[in-house]
Each structure stands twice: as C-alpha cells, then as structure tokens.
C-alpha positions as a Markdown table, in Angstrom:
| # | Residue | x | y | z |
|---|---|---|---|---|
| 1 | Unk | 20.4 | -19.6 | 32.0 |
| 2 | Unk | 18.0 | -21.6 | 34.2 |
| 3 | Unk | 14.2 | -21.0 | 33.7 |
| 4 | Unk | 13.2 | -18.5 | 36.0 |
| 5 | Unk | 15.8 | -16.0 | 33.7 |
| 6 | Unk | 13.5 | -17.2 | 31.0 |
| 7 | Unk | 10.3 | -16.8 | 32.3 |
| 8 | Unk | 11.2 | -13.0 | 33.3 |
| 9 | Unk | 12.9 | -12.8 | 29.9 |
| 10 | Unk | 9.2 | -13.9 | 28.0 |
| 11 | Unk | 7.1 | -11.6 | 30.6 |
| 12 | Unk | 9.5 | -8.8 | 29.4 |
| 13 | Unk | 9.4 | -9.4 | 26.0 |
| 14 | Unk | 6.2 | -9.8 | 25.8 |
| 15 | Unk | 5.2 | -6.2 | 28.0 |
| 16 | Unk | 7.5 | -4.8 | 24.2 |
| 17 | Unk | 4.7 | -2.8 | 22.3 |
| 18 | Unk | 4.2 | -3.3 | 18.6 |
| 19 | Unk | 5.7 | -0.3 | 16.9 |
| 20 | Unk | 3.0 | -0.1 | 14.4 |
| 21 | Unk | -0.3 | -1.1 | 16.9 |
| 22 | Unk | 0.7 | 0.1 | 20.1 |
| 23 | Unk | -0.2 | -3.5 | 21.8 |
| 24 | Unk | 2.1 | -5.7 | 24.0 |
| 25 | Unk | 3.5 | -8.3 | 21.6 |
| 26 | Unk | 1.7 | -10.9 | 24.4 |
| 27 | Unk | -1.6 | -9.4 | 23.3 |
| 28 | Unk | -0.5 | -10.5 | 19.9 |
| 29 | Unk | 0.8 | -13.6 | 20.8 |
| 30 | Unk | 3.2 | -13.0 | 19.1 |
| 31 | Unk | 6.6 | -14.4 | 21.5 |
| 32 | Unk | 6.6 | -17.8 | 19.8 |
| 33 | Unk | 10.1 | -18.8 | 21.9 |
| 34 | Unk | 12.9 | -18.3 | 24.0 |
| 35 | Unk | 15.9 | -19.9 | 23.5 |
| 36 | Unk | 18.9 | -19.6 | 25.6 |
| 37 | Unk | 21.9 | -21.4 | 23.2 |
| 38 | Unk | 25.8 | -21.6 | 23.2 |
| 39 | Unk | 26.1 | -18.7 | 25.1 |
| 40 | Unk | 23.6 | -16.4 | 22.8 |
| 41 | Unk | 19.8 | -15.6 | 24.2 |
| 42 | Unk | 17.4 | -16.1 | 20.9 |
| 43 | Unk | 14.0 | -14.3 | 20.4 |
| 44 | Unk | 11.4 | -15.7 | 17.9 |
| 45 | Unk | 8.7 | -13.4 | 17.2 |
| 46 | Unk | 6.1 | -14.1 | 14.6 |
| 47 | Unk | 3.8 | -11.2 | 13.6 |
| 48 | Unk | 1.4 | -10.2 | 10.9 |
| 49 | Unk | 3.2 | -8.8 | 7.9 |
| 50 | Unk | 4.8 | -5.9 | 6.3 |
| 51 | Unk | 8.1 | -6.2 | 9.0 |
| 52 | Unk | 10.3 | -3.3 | 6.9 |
| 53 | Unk | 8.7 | -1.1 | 8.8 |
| 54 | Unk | 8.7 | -2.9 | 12.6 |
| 55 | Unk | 12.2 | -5.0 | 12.3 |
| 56 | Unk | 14.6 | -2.6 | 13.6 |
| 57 | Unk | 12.7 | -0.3 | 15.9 |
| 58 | Unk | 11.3 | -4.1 | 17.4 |
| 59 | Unk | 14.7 | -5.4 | 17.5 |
| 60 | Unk | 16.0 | -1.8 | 19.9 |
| 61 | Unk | 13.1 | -2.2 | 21.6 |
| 62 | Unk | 13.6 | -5.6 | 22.9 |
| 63 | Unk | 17.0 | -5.0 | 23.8 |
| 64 | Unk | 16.2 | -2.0 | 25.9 |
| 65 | Unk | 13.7 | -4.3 | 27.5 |
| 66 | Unk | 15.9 | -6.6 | 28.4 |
| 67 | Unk | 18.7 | -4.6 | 29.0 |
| 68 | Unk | 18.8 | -4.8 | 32.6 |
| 69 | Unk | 18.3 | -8.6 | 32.9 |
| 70 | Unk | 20.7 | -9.9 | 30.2 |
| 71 | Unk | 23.3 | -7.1 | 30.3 |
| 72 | Unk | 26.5 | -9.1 | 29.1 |
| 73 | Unk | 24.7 | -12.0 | 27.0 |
| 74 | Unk | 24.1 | -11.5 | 23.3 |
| 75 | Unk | 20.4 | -11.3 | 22.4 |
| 76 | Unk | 19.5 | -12.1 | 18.4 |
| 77 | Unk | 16.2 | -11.5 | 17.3 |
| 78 | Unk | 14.3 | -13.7 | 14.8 |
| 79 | Unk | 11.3 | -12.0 | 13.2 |
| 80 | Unk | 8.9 | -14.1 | 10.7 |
| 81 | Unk | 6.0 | -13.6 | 8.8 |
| 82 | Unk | 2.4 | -14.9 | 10.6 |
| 83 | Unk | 0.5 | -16.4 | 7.7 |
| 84 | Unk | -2.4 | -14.5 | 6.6 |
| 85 | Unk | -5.4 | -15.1 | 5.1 |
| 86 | Unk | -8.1 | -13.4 | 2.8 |
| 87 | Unk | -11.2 | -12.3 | 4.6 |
| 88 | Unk | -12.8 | -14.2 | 1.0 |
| 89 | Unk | -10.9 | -16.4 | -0.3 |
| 90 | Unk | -10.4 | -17.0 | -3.9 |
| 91 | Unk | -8.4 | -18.0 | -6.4 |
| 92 | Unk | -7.5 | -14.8 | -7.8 |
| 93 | Unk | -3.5 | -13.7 | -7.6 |
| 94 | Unk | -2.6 | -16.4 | -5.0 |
| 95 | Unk | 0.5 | -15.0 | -4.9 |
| 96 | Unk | 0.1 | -11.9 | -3.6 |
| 97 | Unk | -0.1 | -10.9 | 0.0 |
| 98 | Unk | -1.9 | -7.5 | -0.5 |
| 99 | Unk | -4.0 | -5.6 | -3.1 |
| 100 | Unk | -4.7 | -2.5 | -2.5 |
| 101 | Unk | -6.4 | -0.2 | -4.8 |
| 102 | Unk | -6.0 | 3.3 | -5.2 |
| 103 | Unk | -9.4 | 5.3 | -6.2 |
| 104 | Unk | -10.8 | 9.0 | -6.4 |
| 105 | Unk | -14.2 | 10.0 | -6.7 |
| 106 | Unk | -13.4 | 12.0 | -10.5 |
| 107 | Unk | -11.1 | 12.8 | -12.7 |
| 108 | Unk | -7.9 | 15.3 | -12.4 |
| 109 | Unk | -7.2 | 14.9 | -8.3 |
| 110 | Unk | -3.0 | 12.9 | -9.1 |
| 111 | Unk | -4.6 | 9.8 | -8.3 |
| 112 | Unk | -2.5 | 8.0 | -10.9 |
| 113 | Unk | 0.4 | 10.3 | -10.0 |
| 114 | Unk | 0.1 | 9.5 | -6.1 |
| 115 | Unk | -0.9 | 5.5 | -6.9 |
| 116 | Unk | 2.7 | 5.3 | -9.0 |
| 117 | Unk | 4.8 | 7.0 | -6.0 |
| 118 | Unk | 3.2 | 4.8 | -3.5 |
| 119 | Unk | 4.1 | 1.6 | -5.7 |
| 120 | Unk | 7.5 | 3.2 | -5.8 |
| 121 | Unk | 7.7 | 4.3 | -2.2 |
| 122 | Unk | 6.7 | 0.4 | -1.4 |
| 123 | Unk | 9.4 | -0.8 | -3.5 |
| 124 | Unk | 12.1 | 1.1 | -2.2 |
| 125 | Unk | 11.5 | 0.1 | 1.3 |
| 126 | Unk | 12.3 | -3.8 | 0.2 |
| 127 | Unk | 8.8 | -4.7 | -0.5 |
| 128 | Unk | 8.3 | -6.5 | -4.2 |
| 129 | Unk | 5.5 | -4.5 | -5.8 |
| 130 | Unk | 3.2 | -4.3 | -8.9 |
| 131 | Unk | 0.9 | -2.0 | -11.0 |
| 132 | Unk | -2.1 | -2.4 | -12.5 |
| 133 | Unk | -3.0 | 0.5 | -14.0 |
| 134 | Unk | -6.5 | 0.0 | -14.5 |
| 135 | Unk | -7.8 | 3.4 | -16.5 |
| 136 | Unk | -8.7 | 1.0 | -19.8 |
| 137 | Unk | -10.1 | 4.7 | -21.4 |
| 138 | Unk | -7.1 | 7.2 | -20.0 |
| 139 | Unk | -4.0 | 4.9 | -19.3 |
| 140 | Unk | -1.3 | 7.0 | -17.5 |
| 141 | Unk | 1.4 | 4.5 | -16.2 |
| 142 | Unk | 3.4 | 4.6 | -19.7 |
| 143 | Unk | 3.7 | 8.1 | -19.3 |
| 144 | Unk | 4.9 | 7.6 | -15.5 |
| 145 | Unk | 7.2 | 5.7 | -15.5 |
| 146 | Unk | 8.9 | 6.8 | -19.1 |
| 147 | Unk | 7.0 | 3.5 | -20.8 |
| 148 | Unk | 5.4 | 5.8 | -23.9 |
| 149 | Unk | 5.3 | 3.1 | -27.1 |
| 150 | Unk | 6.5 | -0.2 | -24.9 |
| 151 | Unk | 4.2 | -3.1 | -26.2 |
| 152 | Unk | 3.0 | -5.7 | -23.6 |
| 153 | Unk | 5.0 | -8.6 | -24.5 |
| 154 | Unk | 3.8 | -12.3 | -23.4 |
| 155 | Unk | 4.6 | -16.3 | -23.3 |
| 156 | Unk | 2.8 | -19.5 | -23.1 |
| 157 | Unk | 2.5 | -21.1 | -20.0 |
| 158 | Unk | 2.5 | -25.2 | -19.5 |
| 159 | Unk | -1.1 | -25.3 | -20.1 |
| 160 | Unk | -1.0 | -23.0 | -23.5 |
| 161 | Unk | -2.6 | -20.0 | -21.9 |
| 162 | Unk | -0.9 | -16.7 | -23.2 |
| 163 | Unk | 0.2 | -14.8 | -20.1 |
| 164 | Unk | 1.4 | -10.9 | -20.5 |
| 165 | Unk | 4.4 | -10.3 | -18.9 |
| 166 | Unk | 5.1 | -7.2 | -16.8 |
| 167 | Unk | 7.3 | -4.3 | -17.3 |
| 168 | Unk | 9.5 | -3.4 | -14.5 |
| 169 | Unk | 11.1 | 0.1 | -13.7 |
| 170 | Unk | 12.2 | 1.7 | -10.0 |
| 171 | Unk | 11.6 | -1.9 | -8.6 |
| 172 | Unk | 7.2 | -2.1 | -10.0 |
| 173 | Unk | 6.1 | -4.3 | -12.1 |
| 174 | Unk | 3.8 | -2.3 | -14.5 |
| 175 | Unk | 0.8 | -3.8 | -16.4 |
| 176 | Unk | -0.7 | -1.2 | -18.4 |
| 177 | Unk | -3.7 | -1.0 | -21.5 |
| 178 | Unk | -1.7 | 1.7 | -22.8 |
| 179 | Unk | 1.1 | -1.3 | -23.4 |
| 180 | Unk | -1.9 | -2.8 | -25.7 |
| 181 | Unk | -3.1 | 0.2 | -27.1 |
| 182 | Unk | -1.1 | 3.1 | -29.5 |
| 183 | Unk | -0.2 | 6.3 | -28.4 |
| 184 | Unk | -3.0 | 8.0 | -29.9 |
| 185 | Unk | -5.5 | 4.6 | -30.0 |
| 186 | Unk | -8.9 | 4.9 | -28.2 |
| 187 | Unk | -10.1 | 2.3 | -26.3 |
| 188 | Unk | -14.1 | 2.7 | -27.8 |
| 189 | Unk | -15.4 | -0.1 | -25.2 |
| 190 | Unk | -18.9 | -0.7 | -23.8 |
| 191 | Unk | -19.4 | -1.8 | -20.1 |
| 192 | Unk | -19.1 | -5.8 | -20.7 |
| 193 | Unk | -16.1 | -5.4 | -22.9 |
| 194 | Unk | -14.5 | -2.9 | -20.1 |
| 195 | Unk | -15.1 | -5.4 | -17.4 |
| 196 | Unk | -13.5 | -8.0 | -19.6 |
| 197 | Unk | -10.6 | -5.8 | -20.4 |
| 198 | Unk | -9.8 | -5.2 | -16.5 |
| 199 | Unk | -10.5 | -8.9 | -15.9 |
| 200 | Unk | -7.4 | -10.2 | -19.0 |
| 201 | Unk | -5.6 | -7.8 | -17.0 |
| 202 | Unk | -5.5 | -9.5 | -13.6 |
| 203 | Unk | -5.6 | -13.1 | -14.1 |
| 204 | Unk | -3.7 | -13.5 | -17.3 |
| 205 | Unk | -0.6 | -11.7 | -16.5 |
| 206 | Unk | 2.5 | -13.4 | -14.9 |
| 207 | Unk | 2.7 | -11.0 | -11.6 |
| 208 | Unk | 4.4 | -13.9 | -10.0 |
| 209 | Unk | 5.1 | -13.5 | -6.3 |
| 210 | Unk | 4.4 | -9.9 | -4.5 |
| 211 | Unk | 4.3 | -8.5 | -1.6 |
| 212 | Unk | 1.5 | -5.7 | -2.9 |
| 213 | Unk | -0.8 | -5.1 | -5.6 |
| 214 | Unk | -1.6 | -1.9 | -6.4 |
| 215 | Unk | -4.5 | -1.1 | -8.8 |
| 216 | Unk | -4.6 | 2.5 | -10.0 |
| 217 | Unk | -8.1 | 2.8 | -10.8 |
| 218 | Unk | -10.8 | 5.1 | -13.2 |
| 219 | Unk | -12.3 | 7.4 | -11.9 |
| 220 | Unk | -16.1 | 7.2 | -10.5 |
| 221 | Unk | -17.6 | 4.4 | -9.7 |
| 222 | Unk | -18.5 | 2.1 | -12.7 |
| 223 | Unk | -18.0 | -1.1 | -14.1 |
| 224 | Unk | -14.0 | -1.9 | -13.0 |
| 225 | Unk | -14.6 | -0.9 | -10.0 |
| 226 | Unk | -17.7 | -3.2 | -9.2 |
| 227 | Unk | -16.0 | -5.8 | -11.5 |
| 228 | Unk | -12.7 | -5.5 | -9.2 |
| 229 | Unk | -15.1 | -5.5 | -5.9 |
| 230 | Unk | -16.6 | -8.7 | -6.9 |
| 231 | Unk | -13.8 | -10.7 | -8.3 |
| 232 | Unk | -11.0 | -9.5 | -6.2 |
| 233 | Unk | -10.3 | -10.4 | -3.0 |
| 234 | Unk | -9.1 | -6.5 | -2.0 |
| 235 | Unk | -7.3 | -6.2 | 1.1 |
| 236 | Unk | -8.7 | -2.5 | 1.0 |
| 237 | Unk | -8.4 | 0.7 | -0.8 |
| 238 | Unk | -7.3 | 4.5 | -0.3 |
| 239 | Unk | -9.0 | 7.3 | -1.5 |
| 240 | Unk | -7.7 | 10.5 | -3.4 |
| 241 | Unk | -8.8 | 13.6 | -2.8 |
| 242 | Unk | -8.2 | 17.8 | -2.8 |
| 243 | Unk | -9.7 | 20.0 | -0.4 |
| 244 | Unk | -12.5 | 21.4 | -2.3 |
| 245 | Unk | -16.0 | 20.0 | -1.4 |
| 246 | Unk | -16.3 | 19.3 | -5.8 |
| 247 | Unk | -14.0 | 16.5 | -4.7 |
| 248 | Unk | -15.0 | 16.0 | -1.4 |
| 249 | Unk | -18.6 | 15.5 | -2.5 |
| 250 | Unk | -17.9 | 12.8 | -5.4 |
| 251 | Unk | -15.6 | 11.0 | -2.7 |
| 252 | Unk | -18.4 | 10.9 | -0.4 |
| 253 | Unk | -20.4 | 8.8 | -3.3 |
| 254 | Unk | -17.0 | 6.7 | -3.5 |
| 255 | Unk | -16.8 | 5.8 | 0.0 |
| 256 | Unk | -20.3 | 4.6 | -0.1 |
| 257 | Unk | -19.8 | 2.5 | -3.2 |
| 258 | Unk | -17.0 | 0.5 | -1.7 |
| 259 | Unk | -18.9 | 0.3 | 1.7 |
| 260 | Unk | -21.9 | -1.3 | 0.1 |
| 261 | Unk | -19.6 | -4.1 | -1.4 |
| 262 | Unk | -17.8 | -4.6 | 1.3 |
| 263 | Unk | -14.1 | -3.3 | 0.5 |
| 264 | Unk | -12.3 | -1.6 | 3.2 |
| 265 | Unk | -11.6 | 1.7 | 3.2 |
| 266 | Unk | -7.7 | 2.0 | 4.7 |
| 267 | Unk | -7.9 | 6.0 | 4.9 |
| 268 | Unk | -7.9 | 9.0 | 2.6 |
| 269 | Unk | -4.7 | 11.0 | 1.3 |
| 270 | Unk | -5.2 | 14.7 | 0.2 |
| 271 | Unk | -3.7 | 15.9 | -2.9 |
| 272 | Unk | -2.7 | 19.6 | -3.9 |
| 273 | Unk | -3.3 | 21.0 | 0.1 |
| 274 | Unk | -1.6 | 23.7 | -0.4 |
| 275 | Unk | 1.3 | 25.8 | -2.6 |
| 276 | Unk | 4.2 | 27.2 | -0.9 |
| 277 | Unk | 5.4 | 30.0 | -2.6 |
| 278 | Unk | 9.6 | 29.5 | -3.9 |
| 279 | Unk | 10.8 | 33.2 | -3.6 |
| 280 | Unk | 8.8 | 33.9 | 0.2 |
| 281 | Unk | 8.2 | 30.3 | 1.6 |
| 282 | Unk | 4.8 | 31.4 | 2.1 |
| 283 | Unk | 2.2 | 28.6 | 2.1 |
| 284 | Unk | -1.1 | 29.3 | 0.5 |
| 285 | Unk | -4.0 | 26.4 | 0.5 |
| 286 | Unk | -5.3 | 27.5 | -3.2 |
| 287 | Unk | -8.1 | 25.0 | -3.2 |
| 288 | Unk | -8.9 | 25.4 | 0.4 |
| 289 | Unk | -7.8 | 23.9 | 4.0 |
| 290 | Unk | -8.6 | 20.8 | 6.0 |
| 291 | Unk | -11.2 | 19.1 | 3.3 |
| 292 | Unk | -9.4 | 15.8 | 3.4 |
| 293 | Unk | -9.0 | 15.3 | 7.2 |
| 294 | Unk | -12.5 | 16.9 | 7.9 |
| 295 | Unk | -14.0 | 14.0 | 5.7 |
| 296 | Unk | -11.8 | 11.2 | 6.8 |
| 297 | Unk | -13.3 | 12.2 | 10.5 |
| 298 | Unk | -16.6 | 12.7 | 9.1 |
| 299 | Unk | -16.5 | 9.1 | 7.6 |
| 300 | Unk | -14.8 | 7.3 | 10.7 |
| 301 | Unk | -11.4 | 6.5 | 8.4 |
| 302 | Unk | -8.2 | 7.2 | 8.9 |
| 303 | Unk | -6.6 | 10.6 | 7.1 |
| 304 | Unk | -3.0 | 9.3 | 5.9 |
| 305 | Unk | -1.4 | 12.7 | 4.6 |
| 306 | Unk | -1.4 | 15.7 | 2.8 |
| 307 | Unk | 1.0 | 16.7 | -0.9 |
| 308 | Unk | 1.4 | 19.9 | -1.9 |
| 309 | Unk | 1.1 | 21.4 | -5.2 |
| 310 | Unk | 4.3 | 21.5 | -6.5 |
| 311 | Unk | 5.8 | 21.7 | -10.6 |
| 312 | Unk | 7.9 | 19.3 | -9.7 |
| 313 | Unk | 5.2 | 16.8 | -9.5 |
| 314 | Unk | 3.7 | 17.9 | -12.9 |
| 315 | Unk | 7.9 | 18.2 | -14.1 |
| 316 | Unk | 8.5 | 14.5 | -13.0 |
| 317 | Unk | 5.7 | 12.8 | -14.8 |
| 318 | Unk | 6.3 | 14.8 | -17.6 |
| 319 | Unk | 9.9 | 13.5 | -18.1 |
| 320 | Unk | 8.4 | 9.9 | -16.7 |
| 321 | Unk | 10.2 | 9.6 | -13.1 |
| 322 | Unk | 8.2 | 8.9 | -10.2 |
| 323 | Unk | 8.6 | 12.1 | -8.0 |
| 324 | Unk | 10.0 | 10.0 | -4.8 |
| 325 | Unk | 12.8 | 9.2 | -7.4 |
| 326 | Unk | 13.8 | 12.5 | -8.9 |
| 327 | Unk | 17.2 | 14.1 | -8.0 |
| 328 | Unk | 15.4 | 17.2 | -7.0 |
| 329 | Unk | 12.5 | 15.3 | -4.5 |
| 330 | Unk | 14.1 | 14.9 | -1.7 |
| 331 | Unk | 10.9 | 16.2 | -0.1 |
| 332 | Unk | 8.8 | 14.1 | -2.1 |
| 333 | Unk | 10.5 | 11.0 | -0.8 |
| 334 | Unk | 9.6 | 12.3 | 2.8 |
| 335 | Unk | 5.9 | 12.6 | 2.3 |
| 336 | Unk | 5.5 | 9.0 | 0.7 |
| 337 | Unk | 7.8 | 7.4 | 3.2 |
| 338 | Unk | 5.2 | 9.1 | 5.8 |
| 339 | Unk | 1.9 | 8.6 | 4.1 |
| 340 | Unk | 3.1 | 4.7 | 3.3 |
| 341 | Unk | 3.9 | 3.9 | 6.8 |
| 342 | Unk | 0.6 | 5.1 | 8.2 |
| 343 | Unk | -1.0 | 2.8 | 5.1 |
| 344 | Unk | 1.1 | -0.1 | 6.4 |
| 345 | Unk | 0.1 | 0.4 | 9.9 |
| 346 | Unk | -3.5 | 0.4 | 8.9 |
| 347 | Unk | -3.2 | -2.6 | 6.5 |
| 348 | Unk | -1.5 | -4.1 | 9.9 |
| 349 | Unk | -4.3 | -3.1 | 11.2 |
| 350 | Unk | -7.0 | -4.6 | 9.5 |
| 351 | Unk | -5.6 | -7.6 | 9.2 |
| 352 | Unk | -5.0 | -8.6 | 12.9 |
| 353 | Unk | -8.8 | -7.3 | 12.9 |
| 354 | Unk | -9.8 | -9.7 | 10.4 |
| 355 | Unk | -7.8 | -12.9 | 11.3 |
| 356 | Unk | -9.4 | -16.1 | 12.9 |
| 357 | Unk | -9.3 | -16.5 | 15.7 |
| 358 | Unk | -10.1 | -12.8 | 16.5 |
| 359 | Unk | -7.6 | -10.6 | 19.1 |
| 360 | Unk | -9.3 | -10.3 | 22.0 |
| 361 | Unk | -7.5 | -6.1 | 21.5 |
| 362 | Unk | -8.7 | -2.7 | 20.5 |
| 363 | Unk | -7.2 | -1.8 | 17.3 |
C-alpha cells in the first residue's frame, strides 16, 4: 500500500465522528497511526476513556468509512485508553479513574436505590466498580445488595495500617458503615466525628484498581458532602430528584452547594416520573410531569432520564437484588443501560473539556 492509500486512509479516518461527542476523531487527535502490515491495514486510535460504550460502534464506523478505499484488505482496529488527569490532583484513591457521587437535595427520592443500579449497570457493561455508601446515619447498601449482618472485615498492609476490605456482589465492591455498625445500632455522631467517619471510609479501605467510584451520599448538604468536596478529587456528581417542586426546590440549594465548591454537576435523573397502571397500561405522573428536565434546563445541566414508580423497585431492594438484576426487570435494565450511557458520554465530556492542552472543539 504506498502512501498516498495512507494518507486518504488517515483523512478518512479521521472525518469518523466520536459516537459519544459527535466530533471527527481528527478534532480529537485522536488517529495516533496507520499501519499497512503483512497484508492487514492497522488503526490505532487513542481516545479519552470509558471505550465499552464507543468500541464497536467506532470499529463499524471505520470500516464503513473505509469501505470503499480498502474493499478486499482486512482492517483491525486498536483502541487504547488516553491518559487522564484530575482537574486537582491529589493523592486520594490514585487508583481510580472516576468518582462520581450520587446526591439528592432530601431524604426519600431512591437516591440510594438508583446510586446501587447505576454501580450495577457500570459493572455489567465490563467496567470494575465500587460503592461507598456514604449515609454514616441511614446506611442502605447492606439492605441492597442482600449484605444485612456482614461485618467489614480488614488486613494489615506492609506499613501496619489496618485497611477494610470490600464486599463484592453483582460485580461492586461495597464499603458500607452499616458493615461497622449492628442492625439496629445508631450511629449518635457529631459533625467532626461524621467527617472523620466518611474520611476512614475512603482512604483506609483496599478499593484497589477501578474504573469508577461511586459515592452514594446523605441527604442535604452537610458535613460529608463539604468534607468529600474538599478532599476528593470528584470527577463530578448526578443529582436525584422527583417531579414535585418539594424536591425540586431542595435540589436547587444542592446544585448551588456543589457549584460553590467547584464539583461538576454531570446532569440530573428523575425518580418516580410516573406510574403505569398493570391492568390498563395507562400512565399517570402521580407526583407531577416534567420537574426534572424543566430544572436541568433551568440550571444549564444535562437531564439524563426518567424511572417510573414501580413495586418492583420497592420488591427488589426488599429481597436485596439490584433491580437491573432481577429476573422480572427486564425494563429496569433498559432505563439504566440508557441513563448510564448519557452519564458516560457526559463524563466523556467533561473530561476532553478539562484536559491540557484544551480541544480547540465545542463540547
């Protein structure tokens, strides 16, 4: 294949749109090579992870691209992992690649409930995932994930510091107080010792290497969630709501508390939109219609999905299976597979946003 093949072979390539951004991988810089060897043409792309998502609709992509040019030559496509790197960089969990926390503006919205199928969801699409749930007064992940009486267990590292280690069901690793606390114990904490709690949490537990952190935090906006904004080097955080302005209006206050110390808000996912009815399929919005997308336009962020209010949500947690991994949620599965990807894509997003040297590209 002489080089003028190659040279059309890079223009095409590089004219192939990101399926998550919408950009021409040139934009990106993202061709890192062409290779025309023993008879097979090689691609080498390098782009900002998570690829689950990109791989194979990237790979048909650059074969239709190229389908006039290299009709009877093999094309292989190599696809790696751009380094990334915090916006502040710290110390904290070095081995993860994203920590994303998961927050409501109060109580009772299935931000827990949404925060554990989302972990899940992550998981079962190949990334390796972990959960922190972070509610040191109303600890829910034992209950979700069927972890009810499961103490935290731990080890000594080379340097003698006690590190907890993680429990691990549907593919999460799950750090939990309620692994430290009984059943029916209350954790009776003042604000220092809460922030101290959260902190044992994060830095002395062996998470090990992960694609995503996700912390399921309280609700409100108190002492974790300032202690987390100012030790933790978030990648961002998605907000929980339901349609009723009660919600809306204590979400409002959330937004603003994250905006003021700097965490990016990734988008907002409504909760309990609406209730469709078994016997006549009619769908009824109980709590009201549009609440969630109206505020994610009135804040500028982007609106990632709507769940319904269904018993089988309530009926999964209950018997501690995440919904998305219930015989009977097929249709579960569906809305976290949907609501996930448009969180990738904006965690995509923001990261080609945020890393040096900026993309000269609306994103």
């Amino acid at each position: 294949m002489d080089p003028d093949q190659l040279k059309q072979i890079r223009e095409r390539i590089e004219q192939v749109h990101d399926p998550d951004l919408g950009v021409p991988l040139g934009a990106l810089n993202a061709l890192h090579d062409v290779q025309f060897r023993d008879g097979q043409l090689e691609l080498y792309i390098e782009l900002i992870p998570p690829l689950q998502w990109v791989a194979q609709p990237l790979d048909r992509a650059c074969r239709e691209a190229l389908a006039e040019l290299v009709a009877d030559t093999p094309v292989q496509l190599y696809v790696r992992e751009r380094p990334i790197s915090r916006a502040t960089p710290s110390s904290i969990l070095p081995g993860v690649k994203y920590l994303l926390a998961i927050a409501s503006g109060k109580g009772g919205v299935g931000k827990s409930t949404i925060a554990a199928n989302i972990a899940v969801t992550l998981a079962r699409a190949g990334t390796t995932v972990g959960l922190l749930d972070a509610d040191i007064y109303g600890p829910s992940a034992p209950t979700l994930f069927g972890l009810q009486g499961m103490p935290l267990h731990a080890r000594k590292d080379e340097q003698g510091r006690v590190l907890g280690i993680p429990h691990e069901r549907y593919g999460v690793r799950i750090v939990s107080m309620g692994f430290v606390l009984q059943r029916e114990q209350a954790a009776i904490l003042r604000g220092p010792l809460l922030a101290g709690y959260f902190t044992t949490l994060v830095e002395q537990v062996e998470w090990g290497e992960l694609d995503f952190l996700v912390f399921d935090l309280p609700p409100g906006t108190g002492d974790i969630q300032l202690t987390m904004a100012q030790k933790v080097p978030l990648t961002g955080v998605v907000l929980i709501t339901t349609p009723q302005e009660l919600a809306l209006a204590d979400v409002r206050r959330s937004a603003t508390m994250f905006r003021r110390v700097n965490v990016p808000i990734l988008g907002i996912v409504e909760n309990m939109s609406y209730f469709t009815c078994p016997h006549c399929g009619h769908r009824e919005p109980i709590f009201g219609e549009g609440g969630g997308r109206q505020l994610a336009e009135e804040l500028g962020i982007p609106f990632l999905g709507q769940l319904p209010l269904d018993p089988l949500l309530q009926r999964a947690s209950d018997e501690g299976i995440p919904a998305v991994e219930h015989p009977a949620g097929t249709h579960f599965r569906h809305l976290f597979a949907d609501i996930v990807r448009e969180l990738v894509r904006e965690i995509r997003r923001h990261c080609y946003r945020t890393q040096a040297p900026p993309l000269e590209i609306s994103l």
